[in-house]
PQR file with spaces between the fields and no chain letter, atoms N, CA, C, O and H, PARSE charges and radii, in Angstrom:
ATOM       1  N    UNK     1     -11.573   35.416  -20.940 -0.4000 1.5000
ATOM       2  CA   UNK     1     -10.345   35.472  -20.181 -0.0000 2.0000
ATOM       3  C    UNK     1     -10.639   35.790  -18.714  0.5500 1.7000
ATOM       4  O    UNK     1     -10.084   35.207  -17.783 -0.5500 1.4000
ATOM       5  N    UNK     2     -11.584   36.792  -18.571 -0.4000 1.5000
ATOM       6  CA   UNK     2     -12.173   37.112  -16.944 -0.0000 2.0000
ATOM       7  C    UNK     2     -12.543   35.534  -16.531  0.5500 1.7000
ATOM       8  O    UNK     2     -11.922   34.980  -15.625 -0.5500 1.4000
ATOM       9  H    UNK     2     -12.035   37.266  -19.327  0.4000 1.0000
ATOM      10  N    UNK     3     -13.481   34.939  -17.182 -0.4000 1.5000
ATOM      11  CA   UNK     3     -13.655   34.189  -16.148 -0.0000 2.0000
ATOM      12  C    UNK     3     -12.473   32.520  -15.895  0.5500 1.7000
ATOM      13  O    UNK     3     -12.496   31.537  -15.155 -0.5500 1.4000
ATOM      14  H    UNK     3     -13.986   35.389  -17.918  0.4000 1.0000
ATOM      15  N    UNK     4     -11.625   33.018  -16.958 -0.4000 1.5000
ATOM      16  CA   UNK     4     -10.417   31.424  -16.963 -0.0000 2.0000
ATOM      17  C    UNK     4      -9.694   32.418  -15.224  0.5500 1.7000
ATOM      18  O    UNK     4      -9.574   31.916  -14.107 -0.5500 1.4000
ATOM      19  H    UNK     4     -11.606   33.817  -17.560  0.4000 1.0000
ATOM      20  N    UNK     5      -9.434   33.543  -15.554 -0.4000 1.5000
ATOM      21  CA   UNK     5      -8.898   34.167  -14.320 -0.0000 2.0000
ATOM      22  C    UNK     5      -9.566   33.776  -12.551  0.5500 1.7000
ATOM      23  O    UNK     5      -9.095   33.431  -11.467 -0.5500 1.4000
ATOM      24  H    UNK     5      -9.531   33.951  -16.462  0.4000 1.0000
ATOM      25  N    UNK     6     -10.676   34.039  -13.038 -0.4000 1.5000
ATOM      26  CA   UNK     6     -11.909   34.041  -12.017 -0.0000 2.0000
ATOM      27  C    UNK     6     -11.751   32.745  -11.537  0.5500 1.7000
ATOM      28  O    UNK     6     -11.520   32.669  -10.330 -0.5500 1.4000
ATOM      29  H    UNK     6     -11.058   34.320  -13.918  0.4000 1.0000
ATOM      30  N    UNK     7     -11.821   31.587  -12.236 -0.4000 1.5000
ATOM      31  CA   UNK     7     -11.468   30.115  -11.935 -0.0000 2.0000
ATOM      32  C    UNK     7     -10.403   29.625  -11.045  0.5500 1.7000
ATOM      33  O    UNK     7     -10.505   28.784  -10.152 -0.5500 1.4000
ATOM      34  H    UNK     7     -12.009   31.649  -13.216  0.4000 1.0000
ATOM      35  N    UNK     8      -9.041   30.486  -11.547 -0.4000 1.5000
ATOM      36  CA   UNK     8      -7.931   30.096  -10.994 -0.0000 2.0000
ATOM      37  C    UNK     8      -8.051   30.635   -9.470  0.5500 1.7000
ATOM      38  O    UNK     8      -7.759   29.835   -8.582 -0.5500 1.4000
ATOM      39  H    UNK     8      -8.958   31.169  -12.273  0.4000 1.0000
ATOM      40  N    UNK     9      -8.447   31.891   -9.127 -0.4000 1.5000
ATOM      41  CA   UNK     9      -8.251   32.599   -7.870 -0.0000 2.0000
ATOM      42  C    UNK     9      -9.346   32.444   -7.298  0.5500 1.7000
ATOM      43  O    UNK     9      -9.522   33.311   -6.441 -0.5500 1.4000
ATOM      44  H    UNK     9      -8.684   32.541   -9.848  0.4000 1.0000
ATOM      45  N    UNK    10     -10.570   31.367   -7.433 -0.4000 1.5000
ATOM      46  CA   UNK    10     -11.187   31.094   -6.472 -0.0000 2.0000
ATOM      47  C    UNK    10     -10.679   29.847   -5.839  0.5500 1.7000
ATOM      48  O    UNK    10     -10.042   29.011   -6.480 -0.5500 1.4000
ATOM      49  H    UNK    10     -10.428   30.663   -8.129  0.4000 1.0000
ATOM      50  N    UNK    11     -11.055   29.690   -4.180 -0.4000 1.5000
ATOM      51  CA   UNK    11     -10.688   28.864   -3.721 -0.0000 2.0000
ATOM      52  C    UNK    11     -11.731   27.547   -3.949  0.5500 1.7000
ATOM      53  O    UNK    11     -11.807   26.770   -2.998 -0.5500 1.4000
ATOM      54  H    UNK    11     -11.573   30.369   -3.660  0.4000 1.0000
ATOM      55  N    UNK    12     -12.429   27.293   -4.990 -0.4000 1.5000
ATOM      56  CA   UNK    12     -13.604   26.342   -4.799 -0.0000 2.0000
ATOM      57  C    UNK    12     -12.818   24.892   -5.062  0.5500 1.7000
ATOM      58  O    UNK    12     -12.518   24.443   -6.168 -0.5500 1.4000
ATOM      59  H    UNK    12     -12.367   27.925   -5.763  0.4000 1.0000
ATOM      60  N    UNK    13     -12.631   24.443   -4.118 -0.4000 1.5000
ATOM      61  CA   UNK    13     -11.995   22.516   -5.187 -0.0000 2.0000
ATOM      62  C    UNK    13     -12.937   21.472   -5.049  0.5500 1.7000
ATOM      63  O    UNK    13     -12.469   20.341   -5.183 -0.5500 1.4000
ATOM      64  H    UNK    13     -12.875   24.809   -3.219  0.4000 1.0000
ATOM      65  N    UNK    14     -13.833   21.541   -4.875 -0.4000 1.5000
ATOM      66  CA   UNK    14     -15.369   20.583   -4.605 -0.0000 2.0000
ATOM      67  C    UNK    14     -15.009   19.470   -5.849  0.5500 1.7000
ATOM      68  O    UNK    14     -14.384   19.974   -6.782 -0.5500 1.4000
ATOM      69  H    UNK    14     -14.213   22.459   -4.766  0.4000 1.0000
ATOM      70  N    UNK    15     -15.260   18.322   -5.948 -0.4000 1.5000
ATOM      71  CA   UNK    15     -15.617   17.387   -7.031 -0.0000 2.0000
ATOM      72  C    UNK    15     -16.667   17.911   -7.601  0.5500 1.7000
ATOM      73  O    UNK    15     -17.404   18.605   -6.900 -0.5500 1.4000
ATOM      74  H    UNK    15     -15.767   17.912   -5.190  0.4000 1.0000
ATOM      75  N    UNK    16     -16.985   17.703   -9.015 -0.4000 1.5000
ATOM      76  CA   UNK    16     -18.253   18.078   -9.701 -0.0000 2.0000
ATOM      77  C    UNK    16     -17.745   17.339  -10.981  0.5500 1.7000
ATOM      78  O    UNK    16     -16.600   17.443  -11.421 -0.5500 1.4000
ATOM      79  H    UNK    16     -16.386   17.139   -9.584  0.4000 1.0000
ATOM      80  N    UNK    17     -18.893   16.464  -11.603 -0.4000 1.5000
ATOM      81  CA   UNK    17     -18.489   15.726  -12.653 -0.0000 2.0000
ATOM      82  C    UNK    17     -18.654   17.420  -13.952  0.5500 1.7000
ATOM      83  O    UNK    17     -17.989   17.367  -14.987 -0.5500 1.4000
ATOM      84  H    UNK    17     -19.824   16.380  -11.246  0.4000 1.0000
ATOM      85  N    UNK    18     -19.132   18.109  -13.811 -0.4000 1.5000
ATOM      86  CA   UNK    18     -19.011   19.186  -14.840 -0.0000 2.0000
ATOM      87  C    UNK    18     -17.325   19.797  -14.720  0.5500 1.7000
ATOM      88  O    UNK    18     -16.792   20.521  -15.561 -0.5500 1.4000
ATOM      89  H    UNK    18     -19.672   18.152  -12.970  0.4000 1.0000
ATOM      90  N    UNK    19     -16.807   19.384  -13.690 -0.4000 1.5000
ATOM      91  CA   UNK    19     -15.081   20.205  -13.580 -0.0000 2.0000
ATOM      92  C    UNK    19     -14.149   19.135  -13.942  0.5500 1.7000
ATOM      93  O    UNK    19     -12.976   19.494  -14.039 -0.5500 1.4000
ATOM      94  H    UNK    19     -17.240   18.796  -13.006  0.4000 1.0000
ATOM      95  N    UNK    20     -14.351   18.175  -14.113 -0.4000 1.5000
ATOM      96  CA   UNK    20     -13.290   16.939  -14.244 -0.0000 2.0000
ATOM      97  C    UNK    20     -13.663   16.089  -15.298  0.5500 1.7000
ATOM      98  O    UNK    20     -14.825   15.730  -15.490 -0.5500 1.4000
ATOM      99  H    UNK    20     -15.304   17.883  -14.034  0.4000 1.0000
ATOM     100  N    UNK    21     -12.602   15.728  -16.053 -0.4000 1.5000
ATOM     101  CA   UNK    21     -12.765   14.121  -17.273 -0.0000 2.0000
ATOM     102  C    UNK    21     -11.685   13.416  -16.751  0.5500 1.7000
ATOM     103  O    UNK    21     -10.520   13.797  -16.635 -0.5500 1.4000
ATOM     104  H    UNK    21     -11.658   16.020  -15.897  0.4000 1.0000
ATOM     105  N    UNK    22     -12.241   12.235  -16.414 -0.4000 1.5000
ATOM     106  CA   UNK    22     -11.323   10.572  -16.317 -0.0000 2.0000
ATOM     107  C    UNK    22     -11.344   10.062  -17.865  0.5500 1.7000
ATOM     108  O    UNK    22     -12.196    9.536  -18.581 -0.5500 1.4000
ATOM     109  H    UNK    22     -13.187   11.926  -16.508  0.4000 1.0000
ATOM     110  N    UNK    23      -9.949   10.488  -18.037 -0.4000 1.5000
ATOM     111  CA   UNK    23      -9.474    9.710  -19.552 -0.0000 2.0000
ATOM     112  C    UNK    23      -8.583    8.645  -19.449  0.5500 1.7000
ATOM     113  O    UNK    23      -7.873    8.711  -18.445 -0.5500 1.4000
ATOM     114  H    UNK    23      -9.257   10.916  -17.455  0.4000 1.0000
ATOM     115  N    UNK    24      -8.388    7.638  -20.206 -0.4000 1.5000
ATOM     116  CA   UNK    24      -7.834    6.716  -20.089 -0.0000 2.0000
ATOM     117  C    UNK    24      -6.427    6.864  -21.340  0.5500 1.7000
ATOM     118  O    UNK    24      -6.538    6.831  -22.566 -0.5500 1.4000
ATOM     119  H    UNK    24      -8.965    7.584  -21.021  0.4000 1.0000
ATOM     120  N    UNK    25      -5.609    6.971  -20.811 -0.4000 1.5000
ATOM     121  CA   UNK    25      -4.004    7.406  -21.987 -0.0000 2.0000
ATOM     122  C    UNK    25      -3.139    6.278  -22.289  0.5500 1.7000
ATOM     123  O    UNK    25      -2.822    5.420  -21.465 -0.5500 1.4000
ATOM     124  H    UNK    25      -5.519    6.999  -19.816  0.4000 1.0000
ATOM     125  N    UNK    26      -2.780    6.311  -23.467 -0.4000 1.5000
ATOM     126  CA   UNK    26      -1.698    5.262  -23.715 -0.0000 2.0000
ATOM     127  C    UNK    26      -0.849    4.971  -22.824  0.5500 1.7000
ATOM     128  O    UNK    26      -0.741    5.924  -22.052 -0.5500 1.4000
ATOM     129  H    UNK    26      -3.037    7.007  -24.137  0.4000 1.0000
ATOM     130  N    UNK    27       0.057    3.801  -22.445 -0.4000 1.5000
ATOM     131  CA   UNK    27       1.405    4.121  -21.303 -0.0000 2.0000
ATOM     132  C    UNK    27       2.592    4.821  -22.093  0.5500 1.7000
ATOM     133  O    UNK    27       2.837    4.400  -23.223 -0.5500 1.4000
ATOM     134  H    UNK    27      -0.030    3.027  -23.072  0.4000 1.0000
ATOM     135  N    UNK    28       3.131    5.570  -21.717 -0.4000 1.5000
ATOM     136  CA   UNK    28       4.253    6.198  -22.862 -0.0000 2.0000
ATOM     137  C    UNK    28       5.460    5.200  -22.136  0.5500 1.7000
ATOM     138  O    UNK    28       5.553    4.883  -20.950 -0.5500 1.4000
ATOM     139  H    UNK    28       2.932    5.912  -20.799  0.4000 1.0000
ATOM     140  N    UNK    29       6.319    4.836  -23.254 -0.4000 1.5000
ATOM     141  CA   UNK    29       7.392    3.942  -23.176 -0.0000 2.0000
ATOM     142  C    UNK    29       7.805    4.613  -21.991  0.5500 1.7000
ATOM     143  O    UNK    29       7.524    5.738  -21.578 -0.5500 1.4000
ATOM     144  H    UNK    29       6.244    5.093  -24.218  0.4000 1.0000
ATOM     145  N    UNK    30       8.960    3.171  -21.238 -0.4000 1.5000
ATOM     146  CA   UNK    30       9.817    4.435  -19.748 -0.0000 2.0000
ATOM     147  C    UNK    30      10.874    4.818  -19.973  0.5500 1.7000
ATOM     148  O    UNK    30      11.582    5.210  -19.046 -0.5500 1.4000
ATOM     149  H    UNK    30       9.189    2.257  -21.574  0.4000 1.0000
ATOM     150  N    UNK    31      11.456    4.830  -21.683 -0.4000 1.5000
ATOM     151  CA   UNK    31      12.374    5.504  -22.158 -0.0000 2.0000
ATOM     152  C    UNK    31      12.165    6.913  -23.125  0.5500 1.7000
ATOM     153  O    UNK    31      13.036    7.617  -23.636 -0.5500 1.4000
ATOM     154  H    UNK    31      10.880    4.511  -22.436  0.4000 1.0000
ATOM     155  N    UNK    32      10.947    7.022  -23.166 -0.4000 1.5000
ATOM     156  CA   UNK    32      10.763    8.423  -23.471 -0.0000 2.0000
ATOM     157  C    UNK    32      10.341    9.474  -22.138  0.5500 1.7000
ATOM     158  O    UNK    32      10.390   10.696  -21.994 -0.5500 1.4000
ATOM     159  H    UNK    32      10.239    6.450  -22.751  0.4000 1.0000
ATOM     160  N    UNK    33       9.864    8.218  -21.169 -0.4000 1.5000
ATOM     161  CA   UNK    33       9.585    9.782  -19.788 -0.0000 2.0000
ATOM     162  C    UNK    33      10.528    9.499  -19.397  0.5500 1.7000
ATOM     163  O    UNK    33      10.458   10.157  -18.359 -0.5500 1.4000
ATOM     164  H    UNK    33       9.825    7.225  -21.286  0.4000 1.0000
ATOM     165  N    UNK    34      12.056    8.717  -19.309 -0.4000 1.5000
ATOM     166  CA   UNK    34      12.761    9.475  -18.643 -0.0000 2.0000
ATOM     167  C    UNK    34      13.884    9.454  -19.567  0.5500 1.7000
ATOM     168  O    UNK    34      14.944    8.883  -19.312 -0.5500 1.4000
ATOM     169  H    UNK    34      12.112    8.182  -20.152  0.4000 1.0000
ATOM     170  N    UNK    35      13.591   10.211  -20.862 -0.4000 1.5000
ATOM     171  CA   UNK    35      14.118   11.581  -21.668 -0.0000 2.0000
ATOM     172  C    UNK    35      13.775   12.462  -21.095  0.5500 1.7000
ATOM     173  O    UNK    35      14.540   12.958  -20.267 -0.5500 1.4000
ATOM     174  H    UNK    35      12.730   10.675  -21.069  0.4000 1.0000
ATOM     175  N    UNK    36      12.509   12.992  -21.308 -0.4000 1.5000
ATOM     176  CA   UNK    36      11.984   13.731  -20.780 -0.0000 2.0000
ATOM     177  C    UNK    36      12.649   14.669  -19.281  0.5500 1.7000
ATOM     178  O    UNK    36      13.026   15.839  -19.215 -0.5500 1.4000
ATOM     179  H    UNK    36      11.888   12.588  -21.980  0.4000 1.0000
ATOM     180  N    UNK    37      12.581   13.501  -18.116 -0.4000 1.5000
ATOM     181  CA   UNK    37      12.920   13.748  -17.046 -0.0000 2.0000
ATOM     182  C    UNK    37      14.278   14.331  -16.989  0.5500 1.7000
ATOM     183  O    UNK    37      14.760   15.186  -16.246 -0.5500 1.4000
ATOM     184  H    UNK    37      12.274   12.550  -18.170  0.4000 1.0000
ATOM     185  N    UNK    38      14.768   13.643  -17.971 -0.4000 1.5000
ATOM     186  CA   UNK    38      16.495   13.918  -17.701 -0.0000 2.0000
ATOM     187  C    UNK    38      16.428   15.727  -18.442  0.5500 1.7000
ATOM     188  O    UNK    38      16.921   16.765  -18.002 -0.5500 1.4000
ATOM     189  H    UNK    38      14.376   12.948  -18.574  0.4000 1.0000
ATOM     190  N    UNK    39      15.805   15.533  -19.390 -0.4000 1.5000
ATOM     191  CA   UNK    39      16.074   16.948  -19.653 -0.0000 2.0000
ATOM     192  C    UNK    39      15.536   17.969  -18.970  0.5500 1.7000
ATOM     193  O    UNK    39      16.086   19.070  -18.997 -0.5500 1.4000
ATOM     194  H    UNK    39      15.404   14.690  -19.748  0.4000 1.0000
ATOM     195  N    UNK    40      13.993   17.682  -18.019 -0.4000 1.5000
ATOM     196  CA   UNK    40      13.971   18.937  -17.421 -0.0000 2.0000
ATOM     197  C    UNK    40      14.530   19.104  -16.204  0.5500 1.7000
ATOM     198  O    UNK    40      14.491   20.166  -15.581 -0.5500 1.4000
ATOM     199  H    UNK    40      13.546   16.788  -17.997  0.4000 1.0000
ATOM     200  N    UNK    41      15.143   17.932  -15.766 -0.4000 1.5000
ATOM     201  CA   UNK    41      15.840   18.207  -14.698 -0.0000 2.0000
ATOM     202  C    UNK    41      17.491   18.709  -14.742  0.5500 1.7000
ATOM     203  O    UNK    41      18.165   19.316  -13.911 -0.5500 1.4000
ATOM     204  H    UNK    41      15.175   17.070  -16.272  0.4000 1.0000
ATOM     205  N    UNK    42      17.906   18.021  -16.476 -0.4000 1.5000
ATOM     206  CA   UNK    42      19.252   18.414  -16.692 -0.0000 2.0000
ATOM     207  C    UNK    42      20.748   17.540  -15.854  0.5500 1.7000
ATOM     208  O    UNK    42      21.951   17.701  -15.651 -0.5500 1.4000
ATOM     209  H    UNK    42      17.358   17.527  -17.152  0.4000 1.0000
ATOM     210  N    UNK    43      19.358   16.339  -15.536 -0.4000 1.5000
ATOM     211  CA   UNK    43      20.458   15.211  -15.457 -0.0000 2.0000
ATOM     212  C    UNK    43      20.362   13.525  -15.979  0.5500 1.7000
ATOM     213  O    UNK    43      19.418   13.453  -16.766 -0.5500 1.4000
ATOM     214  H    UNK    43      18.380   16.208  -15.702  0.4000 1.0000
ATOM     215  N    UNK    44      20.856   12.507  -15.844 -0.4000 1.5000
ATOM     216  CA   UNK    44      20.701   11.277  -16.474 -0.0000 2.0000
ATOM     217  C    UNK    44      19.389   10.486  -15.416  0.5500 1.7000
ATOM     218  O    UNK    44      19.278   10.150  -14.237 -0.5500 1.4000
ATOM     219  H    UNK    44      21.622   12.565  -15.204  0.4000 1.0000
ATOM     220  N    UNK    45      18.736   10.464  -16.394 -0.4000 1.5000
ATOM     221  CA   UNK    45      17.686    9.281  -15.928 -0.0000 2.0000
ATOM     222  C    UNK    45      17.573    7.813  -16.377  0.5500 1.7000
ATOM     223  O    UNK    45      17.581    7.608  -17.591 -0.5500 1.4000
ATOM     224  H    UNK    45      18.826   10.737  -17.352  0.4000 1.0000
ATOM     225  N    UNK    46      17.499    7.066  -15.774 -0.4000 1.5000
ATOM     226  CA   UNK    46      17.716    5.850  -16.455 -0.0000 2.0000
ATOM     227  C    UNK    46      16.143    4.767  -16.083  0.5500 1.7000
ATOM     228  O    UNK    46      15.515    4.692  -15.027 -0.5500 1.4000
ATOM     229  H    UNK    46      17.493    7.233  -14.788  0.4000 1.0000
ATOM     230  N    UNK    47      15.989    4.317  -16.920 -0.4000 1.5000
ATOM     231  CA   UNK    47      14.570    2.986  -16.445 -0.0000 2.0000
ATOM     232  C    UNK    47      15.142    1.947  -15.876  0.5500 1.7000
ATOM     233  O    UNK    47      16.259    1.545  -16.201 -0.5500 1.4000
ATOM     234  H    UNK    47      16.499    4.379  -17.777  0.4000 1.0000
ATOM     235  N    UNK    48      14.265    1.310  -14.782 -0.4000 1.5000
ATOM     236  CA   UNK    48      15.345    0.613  -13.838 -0.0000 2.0000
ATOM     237  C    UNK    48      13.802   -0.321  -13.690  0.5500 1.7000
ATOM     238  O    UNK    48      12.744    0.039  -14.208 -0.5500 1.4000
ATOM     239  H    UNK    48      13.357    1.637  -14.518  0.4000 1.0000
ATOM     240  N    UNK    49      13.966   -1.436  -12.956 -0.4000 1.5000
ATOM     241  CA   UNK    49      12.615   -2.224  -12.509 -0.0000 2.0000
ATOM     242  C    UNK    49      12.864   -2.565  -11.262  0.5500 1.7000
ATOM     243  O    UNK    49      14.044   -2.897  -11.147 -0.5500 1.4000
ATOM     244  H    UNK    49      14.825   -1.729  -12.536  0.4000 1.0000
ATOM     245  N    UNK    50      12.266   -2.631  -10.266 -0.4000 1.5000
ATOM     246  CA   UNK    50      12.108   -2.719   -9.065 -0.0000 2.0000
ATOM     247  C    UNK    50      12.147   -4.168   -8.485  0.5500 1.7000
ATOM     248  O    UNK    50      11.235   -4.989   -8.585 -0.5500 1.4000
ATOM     249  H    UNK    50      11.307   -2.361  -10.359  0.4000 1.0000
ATOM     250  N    UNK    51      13.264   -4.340   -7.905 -0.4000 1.5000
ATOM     251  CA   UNK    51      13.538   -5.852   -7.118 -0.0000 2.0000
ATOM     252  C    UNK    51      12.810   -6.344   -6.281  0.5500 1.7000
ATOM     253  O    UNK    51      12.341   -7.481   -6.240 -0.5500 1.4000
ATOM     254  H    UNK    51      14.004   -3.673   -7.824  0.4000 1.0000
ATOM     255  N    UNK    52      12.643   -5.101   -5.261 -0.4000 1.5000
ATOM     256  CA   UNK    52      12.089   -5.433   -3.737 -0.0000 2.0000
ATOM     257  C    UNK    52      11.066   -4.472   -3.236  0.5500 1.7000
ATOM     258  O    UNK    52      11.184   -3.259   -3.407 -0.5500 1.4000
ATOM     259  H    UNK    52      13.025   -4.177   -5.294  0.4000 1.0000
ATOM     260  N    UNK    53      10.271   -4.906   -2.745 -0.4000 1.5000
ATOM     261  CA   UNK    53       9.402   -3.754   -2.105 -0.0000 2.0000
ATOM     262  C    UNK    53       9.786   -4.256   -0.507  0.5500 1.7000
ATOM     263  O    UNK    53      10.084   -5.391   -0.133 -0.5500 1.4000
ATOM     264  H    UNK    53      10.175   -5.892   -2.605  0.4000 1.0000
ATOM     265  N    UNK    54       9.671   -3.017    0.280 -0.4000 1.5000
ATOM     266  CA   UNK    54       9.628   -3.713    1.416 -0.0000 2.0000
ATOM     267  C    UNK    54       8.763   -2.440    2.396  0.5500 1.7000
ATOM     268  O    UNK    54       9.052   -1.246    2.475 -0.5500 1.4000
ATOM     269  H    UNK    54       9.429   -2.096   -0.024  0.4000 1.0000
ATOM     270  N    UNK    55       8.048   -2.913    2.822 -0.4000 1.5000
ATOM     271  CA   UNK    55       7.455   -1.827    3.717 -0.0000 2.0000
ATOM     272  C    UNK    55       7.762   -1.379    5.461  0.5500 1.7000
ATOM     273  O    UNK    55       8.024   -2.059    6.454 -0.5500 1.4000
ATOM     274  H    UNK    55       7.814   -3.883    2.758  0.4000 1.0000
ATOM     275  N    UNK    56       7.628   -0.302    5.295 -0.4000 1.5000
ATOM     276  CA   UNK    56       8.977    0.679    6.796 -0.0000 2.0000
ATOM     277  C    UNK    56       7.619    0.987    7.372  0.5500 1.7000
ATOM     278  O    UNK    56       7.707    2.074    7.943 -0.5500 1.4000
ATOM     279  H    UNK    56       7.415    0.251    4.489  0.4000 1.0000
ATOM     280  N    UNK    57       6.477    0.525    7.460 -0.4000 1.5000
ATOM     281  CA   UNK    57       5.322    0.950    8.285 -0.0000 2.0000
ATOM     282  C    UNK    57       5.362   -0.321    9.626  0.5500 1.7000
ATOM     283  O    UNK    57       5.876   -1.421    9.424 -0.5500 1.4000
ATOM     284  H    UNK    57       6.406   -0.358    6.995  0.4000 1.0000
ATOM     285  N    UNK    58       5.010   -0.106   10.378 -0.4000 1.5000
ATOM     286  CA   UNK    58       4.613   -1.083   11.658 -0.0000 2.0000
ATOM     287  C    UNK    58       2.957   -1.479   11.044  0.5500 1.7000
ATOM     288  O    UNK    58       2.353   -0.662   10.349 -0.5500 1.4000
ATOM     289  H    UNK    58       4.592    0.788   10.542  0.4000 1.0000
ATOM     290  N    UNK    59       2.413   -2.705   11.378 -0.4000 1.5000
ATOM     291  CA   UNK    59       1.202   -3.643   11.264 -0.0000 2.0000
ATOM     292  C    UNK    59       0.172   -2.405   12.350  0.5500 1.7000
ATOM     293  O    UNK    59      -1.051   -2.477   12.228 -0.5500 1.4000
ATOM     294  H    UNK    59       2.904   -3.369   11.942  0.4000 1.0000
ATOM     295  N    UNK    60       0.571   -1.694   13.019 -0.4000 1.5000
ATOM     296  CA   UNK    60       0.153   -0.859   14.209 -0.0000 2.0000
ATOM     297  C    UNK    60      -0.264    0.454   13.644  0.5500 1.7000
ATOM     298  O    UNK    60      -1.064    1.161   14.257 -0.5500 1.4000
ATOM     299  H    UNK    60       1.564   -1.636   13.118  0.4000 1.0000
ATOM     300  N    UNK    61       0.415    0.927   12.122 -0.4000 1.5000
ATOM     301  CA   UNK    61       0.651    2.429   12.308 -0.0000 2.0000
ATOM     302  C    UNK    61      -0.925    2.421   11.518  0.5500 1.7000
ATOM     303  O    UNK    61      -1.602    1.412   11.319 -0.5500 1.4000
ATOM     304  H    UNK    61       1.065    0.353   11.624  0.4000 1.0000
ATOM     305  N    UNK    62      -1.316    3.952   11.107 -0.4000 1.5000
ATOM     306  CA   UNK    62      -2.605    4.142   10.892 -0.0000 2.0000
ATOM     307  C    UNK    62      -2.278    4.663    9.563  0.5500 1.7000
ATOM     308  O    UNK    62      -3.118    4.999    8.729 -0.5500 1.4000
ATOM     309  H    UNK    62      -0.766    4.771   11.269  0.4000 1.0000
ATOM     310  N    UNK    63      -0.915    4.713    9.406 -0.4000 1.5000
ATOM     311  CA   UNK    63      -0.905    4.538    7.575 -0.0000 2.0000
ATOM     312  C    UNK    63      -0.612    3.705    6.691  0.5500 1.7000
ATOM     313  O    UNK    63      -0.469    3.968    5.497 -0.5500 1.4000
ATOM     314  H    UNK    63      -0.233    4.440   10.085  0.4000 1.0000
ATOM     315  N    UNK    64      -0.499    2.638    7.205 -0.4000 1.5000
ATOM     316  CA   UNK    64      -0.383    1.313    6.434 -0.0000 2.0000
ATOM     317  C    UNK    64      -1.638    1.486    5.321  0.5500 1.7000
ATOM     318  O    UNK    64      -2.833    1.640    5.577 -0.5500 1.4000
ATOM     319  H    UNK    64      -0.615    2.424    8.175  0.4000 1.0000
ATOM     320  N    UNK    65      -0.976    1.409    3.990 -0.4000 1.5000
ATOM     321  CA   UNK    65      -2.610    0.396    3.328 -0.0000 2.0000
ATOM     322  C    UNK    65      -2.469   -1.002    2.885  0.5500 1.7000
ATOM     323  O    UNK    65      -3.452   -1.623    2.482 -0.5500 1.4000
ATOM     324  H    UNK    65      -0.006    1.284    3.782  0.4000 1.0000
């Protein structure tokens, strides 16, 4: 338990393949995460699909990707 403590309250966030696993997860339906959502937020969520993208960056700015 000292050292799960010790972990949390150091400031170390370095990458190290010994601190991290890349797992690969099922997709969960988008009607069970937004059950989910609706309940911890305690309002209606609904799955919707996206018409349009449109991007609000200028060809200029330095956050475009």
């Amino acid at each position: 338990m000292k050292e799960a403590n010790a972990s949390l309250t150091q400031g170390d966030q370095s990458w190290a393949v010994e601190k991290f696993r890349i797992s690969v997860e099922d997709e969960k339906p988008a009607l069970e995460l937004c059950e989910g959502l609706s309940k911890l937020h305690n309002k209606t969520i609904l799955p919707t699909k996206m018409k349009k993208r449109t991007n609000l960056q200028t060809p200029e700015s330095e956050y475009v990707q």
